[in-house]
mmCIF file of the N, C-alpha and C atoms, coordinates in Angstrom:
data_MODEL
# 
_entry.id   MODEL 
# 
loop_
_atom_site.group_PDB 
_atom_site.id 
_atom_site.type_symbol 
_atom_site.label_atom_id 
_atom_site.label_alt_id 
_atom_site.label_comp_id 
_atom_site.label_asym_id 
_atom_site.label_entity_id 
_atom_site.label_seq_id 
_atom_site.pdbx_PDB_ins_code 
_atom_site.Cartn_x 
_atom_site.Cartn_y 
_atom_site.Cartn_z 
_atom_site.occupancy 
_atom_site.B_iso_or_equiv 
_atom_site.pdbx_formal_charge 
_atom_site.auth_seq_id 
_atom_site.auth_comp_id 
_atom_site.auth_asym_id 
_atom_site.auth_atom_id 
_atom_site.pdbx_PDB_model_num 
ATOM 1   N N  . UNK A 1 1  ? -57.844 54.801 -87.208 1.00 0.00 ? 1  UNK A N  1 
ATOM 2   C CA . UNK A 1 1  ? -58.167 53.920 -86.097 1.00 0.00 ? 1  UNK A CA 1 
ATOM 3   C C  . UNK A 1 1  ? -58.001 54.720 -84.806 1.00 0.00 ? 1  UNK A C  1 
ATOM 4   N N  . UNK A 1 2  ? -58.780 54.567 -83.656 1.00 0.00 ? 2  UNK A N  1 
ATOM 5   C CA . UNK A 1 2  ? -59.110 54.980 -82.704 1.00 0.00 ? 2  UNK A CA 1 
ATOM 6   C C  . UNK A 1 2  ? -58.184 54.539 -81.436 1.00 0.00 ? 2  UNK A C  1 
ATOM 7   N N  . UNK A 1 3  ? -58.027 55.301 -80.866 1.00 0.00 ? 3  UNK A N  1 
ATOM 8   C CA . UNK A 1 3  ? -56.751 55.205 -79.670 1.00 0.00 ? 3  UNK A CA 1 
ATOM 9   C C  . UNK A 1 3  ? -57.600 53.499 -78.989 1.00 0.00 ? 3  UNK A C  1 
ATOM 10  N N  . UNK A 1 4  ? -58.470 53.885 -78.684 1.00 0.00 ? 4  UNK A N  1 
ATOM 11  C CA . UNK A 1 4  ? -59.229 52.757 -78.360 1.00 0.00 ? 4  UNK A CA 1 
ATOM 12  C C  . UNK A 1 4  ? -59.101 51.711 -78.665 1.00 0.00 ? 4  UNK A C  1 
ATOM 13  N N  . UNK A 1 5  ? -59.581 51.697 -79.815 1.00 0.00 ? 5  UNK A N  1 
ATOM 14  C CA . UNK A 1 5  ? -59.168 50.531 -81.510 1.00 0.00 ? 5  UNK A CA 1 
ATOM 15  C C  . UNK A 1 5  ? -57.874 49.793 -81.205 1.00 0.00 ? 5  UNK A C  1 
ATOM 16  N N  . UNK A 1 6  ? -57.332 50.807 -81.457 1.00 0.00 ? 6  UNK A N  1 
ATOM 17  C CA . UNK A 1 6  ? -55.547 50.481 -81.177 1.00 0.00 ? 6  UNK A CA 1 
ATOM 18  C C  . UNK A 1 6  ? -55.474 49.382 -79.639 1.00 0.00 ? 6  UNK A C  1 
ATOM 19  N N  . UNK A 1 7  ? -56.421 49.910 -78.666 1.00 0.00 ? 7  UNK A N  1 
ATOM 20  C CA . UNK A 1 7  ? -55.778 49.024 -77.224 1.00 0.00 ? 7  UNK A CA 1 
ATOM 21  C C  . UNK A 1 7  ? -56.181 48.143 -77.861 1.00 0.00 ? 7  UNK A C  1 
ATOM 22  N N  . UNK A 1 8  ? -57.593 47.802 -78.029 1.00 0.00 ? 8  UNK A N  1 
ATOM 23  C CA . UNK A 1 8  ? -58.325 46.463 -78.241 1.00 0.00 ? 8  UNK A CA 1 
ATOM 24  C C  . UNK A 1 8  ? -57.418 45.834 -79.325 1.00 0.00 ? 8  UNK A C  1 
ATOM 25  N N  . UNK A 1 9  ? -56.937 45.859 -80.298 1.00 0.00 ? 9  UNK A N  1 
ATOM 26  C CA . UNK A 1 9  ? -56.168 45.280 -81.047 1.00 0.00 ? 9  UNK A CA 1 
ATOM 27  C C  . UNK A 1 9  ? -54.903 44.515 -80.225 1.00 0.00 ? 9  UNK A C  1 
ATOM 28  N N  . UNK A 1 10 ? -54.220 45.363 -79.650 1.00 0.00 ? 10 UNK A N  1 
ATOM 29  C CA . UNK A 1 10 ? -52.980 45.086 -78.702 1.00 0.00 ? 10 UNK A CA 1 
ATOM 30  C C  . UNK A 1 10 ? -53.716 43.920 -78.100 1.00 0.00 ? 10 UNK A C  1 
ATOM 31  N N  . UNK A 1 11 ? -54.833 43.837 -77.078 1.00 0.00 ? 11 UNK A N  1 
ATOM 32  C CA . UNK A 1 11 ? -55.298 42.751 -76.188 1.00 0.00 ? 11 UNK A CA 1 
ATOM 33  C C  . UNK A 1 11 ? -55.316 41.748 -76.958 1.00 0.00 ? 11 UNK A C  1 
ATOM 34  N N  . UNK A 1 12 ? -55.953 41.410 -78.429 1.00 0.00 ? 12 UNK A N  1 
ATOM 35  C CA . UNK A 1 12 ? -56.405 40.507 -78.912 1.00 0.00 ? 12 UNK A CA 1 
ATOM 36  C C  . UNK A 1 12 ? -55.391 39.741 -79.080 1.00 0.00 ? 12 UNK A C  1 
ATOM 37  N N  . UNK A 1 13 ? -54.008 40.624 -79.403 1.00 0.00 ? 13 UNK A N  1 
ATOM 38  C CA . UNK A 1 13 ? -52.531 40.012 -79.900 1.00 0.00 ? 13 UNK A CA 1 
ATOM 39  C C  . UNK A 1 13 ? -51.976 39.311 -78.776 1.00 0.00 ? 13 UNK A C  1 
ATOM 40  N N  . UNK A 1 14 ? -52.088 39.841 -77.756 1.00 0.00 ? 14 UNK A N  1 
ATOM 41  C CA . UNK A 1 14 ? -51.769 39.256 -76.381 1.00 0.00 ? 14 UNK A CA 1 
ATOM 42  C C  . UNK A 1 14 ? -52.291 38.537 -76.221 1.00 0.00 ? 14 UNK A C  1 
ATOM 43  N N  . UNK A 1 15 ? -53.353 38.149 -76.377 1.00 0.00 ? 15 UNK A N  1 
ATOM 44  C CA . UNK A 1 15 ? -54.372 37.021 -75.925 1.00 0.00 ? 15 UNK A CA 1 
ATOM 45  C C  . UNK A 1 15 ? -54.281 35.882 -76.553 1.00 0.00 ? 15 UNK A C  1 
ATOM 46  N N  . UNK A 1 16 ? -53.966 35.945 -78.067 1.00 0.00 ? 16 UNK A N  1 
ATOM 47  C CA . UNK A 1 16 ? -53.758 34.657 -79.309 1.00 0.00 ? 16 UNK A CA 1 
ATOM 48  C C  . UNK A 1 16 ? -52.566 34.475 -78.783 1.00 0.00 ? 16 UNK A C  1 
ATOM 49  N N  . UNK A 1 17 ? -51.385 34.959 -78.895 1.00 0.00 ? 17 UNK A N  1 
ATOM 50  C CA . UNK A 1 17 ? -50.092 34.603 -78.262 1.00 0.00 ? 17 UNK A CA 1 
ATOM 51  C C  . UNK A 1 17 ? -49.811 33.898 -77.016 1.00 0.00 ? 17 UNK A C  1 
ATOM 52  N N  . UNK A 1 18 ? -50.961 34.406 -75.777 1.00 0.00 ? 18 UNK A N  1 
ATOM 53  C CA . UNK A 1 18 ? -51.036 33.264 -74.550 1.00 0.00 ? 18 UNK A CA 1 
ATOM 54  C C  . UNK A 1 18 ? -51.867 31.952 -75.236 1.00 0.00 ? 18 UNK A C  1 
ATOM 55  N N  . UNK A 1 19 ? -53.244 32.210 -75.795 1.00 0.00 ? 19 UNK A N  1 
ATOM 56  C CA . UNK A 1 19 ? -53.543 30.609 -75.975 1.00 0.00 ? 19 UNK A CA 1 
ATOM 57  C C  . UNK A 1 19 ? -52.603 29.575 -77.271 1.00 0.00 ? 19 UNK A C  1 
ATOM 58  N N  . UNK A 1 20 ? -51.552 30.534 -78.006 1.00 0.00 ? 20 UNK A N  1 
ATOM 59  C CA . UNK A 1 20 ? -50.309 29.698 -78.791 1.00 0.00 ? 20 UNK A CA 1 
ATOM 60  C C  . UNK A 1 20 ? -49.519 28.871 -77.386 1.00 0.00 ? 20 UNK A C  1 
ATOM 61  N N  . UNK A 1 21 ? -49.144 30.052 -76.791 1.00 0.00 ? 21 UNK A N  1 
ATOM 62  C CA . UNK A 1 21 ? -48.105 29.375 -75.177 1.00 0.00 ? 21 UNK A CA 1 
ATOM 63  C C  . UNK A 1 21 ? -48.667 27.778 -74.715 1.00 0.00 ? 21 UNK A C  1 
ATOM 64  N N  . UNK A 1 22 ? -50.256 28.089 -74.583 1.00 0.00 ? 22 UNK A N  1 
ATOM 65  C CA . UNK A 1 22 ? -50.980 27.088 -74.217 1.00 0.00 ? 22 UNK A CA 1 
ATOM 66  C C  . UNK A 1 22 ? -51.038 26.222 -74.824 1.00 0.00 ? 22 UNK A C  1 
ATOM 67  N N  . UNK A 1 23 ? -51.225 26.062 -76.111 1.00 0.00 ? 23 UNK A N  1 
ATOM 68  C CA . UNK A 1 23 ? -51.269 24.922 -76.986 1.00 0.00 ? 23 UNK A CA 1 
ATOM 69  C C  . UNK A 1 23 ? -49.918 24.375 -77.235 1.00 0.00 ? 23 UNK A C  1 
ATOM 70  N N  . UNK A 1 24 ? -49.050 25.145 -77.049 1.00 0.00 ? 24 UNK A N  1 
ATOM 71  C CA . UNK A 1 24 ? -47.907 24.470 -77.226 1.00 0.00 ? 24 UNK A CA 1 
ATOM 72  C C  . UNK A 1 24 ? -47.391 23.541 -76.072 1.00 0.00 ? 24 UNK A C  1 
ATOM 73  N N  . UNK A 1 25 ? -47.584 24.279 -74.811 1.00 0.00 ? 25 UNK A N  1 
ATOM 74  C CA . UNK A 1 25 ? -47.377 23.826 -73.593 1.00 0.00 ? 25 UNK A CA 1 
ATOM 75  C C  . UNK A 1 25 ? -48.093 22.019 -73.403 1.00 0.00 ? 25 UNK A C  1 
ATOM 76  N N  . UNK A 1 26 ? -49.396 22.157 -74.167 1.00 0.00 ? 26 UNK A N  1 
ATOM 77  C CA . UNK A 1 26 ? -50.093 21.050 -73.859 1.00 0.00 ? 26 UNK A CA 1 
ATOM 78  C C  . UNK A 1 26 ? -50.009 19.902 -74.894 1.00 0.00 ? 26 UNK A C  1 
ATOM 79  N N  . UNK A 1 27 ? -49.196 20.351 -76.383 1.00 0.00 ? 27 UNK A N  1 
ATOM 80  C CA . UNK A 1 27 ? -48.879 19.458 -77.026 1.00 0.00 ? 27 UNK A CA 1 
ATOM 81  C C  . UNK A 1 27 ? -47.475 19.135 -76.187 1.00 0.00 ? 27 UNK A C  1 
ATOM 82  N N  . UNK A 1 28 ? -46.744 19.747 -75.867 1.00 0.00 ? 28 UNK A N  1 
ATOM 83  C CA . UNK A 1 28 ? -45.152 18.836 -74.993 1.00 0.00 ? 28 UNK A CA 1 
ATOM 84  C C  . UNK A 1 28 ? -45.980 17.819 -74.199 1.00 0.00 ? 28 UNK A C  1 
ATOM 85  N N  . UNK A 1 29 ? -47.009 18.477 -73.099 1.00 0.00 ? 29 UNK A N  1 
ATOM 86  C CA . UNK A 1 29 ? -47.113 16.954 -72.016 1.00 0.00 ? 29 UNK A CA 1 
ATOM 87  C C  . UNK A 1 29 ? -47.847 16.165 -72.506 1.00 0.00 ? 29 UNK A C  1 
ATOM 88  N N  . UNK A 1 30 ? -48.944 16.176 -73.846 1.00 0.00 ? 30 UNK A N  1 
ATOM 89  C CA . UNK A 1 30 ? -49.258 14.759 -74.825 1.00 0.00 ? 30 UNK A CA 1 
ATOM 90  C C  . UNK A 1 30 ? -47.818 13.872 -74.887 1.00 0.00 ? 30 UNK A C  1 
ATOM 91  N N  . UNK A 1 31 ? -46.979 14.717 -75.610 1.00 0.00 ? 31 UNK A N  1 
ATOM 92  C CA . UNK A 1 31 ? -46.254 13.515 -76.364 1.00 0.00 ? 31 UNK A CA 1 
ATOM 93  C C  . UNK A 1 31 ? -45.326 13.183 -74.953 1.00 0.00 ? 31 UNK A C  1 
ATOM 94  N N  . UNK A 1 32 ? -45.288 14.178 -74.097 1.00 0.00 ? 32 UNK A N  1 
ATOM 95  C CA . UNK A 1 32 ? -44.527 13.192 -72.759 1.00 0.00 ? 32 UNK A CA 1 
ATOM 96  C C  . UNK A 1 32 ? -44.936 12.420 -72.305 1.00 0.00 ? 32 UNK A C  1 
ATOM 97  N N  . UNK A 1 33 ? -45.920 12.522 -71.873 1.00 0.00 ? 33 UNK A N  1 
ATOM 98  C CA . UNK A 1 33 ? -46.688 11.316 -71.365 1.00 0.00 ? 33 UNK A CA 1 
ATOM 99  C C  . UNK A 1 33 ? -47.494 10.139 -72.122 1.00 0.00 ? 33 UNK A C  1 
ATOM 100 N N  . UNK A 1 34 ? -47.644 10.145 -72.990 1.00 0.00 ? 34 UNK A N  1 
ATOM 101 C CA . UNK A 1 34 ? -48.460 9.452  -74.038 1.00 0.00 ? 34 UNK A CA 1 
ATOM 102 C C  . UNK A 1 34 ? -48.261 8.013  -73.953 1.00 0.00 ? 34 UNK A C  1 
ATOM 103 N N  . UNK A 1 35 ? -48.986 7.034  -73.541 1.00 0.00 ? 35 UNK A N  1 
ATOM 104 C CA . UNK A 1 35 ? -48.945 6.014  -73.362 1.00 0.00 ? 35 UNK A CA 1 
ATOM 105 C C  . UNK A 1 35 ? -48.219 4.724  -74.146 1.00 0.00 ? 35 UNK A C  1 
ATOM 106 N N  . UNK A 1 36 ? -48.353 5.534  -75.423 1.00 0.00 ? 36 UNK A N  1 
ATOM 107 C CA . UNK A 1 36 ? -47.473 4.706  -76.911 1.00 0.00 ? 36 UNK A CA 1 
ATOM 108 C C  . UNK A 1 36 ? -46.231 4.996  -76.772 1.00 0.00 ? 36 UNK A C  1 
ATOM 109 N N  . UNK A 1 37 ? -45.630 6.434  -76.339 1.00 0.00 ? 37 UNK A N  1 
ATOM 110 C CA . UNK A 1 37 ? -44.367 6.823  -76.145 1.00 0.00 ? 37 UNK A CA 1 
ATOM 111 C C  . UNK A 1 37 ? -43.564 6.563  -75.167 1.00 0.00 ? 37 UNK A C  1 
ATOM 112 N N  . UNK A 1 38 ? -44.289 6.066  -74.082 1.00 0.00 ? 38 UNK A N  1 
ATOM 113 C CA . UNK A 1 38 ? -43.423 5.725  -73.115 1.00 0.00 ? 38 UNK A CA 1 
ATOM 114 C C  . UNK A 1 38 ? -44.128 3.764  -72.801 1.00 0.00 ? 38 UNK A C  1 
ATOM 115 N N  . UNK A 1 39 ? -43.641 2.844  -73.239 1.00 0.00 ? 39 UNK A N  1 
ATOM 116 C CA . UNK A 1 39 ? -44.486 1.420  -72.846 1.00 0.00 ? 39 UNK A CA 1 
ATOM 117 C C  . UNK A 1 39 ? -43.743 1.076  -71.767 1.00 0.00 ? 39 UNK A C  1 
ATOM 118 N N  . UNK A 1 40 ? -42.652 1.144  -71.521 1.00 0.00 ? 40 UNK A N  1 
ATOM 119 C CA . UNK A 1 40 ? -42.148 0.952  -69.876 1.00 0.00 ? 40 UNK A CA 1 
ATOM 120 C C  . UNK A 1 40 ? -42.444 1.268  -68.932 1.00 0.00 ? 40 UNK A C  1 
ATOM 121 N N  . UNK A 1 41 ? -42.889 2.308  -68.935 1.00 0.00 ? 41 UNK A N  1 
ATOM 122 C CA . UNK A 1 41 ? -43.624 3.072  -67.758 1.00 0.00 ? 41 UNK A CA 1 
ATOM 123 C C  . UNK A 1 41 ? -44.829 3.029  -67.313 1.00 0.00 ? 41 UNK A C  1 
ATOM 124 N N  . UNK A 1 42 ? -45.330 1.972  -66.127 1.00 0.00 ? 42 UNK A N  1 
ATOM 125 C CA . UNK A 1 42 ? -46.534 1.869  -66.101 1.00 0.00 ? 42 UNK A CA 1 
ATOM 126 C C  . UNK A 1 42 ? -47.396 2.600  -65.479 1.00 0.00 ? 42 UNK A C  1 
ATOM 127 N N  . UNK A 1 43 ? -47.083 3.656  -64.510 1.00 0.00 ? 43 UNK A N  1 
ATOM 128 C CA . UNK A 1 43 ? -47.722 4.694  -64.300 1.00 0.00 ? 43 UNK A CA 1 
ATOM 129 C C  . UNK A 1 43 ? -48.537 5.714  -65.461 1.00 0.00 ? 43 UNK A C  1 
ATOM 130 N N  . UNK A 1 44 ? -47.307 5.779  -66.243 1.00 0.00 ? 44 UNK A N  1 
ATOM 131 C CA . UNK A 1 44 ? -48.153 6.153  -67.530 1.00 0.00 ? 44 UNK A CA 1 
ATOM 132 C C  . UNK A 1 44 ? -48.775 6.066  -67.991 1.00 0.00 ? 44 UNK A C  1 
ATOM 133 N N  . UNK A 1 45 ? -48.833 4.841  -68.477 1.00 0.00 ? 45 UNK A N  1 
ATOM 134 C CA . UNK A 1 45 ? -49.453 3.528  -69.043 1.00 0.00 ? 45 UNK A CA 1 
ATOM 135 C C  . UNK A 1 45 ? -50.784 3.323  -68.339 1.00 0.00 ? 45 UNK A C  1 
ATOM 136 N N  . UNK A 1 46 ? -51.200 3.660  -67.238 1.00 0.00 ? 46 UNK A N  1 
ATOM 137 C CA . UNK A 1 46 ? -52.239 3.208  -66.576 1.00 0.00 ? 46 UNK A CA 1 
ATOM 138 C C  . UNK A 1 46 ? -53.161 4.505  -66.581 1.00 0.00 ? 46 UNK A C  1 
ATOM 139 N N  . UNK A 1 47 ? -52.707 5.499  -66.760 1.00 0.00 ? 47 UNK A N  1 
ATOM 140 C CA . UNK A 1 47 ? -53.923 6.840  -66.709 1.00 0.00 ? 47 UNK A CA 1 
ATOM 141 C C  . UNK A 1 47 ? -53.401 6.947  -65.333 1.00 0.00 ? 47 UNK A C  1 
# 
C-alpha cells in the first residue's frame, strides 16, 4: 500500500468516527426532547 493509500485510509477512519460522534450526539437530543418522554413539558410537547 501506497504512502498515499495509507493517508486516504487514515481520512476515511476519521471521517466514520466524526459521523459515529454525530449520530450519537443526535440520538441523546431525540430521546431528550421527545415528546413521549417528557408529557409535562409543554414546550416540548408543542414542536
Amino acid at each position: 500500500m501506497s504512502c498515499q493509500e495509507k493517508q486516504s485510509w487514515q481520512h476515511l477512519a476519521c471521517f466514520s468516527s466524526f459521523v459515529e460522534e454525530i449520530k450519537k450526539a443526535y440520538r441523546k437530543l431525540v430521546w431528550k426532547y421527545h415528546p413521549d418522554l417528557n408529557p409535562g413539558n409543554r414546550a416540548i410537547s408543542r414542536g
